[in-house]
matplotlib code that plots the C-alpha trace (Angstrom):
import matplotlib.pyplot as plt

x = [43.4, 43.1, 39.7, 39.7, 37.2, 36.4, 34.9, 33.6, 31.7, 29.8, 28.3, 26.3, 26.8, 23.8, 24.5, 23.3, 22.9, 21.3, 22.4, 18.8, 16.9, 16.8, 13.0, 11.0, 12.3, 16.1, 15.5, 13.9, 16.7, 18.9, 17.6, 17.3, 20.8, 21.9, 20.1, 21.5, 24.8, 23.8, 22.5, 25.4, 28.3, 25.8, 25.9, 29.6, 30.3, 27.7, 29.6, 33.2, 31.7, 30.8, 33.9, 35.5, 33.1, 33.7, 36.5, 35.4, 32.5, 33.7, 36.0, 33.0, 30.5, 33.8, 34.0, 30.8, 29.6, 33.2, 31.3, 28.2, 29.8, 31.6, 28.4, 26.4, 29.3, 29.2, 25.6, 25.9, 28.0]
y = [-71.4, -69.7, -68.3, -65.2, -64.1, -60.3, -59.0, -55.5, -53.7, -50.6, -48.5, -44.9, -41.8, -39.5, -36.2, -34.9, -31.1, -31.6, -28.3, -27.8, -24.8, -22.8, -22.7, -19.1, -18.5, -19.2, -16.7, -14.0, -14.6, -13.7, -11.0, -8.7, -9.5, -8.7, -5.2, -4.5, -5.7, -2.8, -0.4, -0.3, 0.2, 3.1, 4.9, 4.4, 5.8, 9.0, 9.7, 9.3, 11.9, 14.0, 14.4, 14.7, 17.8, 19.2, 21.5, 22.9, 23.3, 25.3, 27.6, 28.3, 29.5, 31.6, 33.4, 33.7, 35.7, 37.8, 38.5, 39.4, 41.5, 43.4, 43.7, 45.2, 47.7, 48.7, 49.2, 51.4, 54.0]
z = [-8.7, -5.2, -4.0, -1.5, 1.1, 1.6, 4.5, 3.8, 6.7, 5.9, 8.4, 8.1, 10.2, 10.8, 11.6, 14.6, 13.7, 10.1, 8.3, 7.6, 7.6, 10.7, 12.3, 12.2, 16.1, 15.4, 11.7, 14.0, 16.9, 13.8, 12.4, 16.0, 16.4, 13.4, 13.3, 17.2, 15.6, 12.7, 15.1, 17.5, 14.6, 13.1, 16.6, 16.7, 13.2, 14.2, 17.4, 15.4, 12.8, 15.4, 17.1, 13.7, 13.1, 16.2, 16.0, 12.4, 13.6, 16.4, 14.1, 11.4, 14.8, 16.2, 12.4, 12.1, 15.2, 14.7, 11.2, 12.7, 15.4, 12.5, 10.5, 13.8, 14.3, 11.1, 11.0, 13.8, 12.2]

ax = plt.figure().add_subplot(projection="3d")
ax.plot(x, y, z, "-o")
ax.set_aspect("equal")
plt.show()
């Protein structure tokens, strides 16, 4: 009967960058950006609406002073 030897060489790896919890600083760093992030795409959607609105909103003020102009020459008779 033959004996063998094994060699078996273990070694650990630490991570450097622990996925740990992020400190209160990096959590608050987070959050403003997050609600600038929020804040800019709500003032882009508000100024898309608005120039959506725009030329209906435009056509409803022409009608109605054409309406009131009728109205006020029709009083007057």
């Amino acid at each position: 009967m033959d004996y063998s030897t094994v060699s078996l060489y273990l070694t650990e790896e630490t991570a450097t960058d622990a996925p740990g919890e992020p400190s209160l600083g990096e959590r608050i760093g987070n959050a403003l950006s997050d609600a600038f992030s929020i804040s800019a795409d709500l003032l882009e959607n508000v100024l898309v609406f608005v120039v959506v609105i725009l030329p209906y909103a435009a056509i409803i003020t022409v009608t109605v002073l054409i309406v009131r102009a009728i109205n006020k020459r029709r009083k007057r008779k």
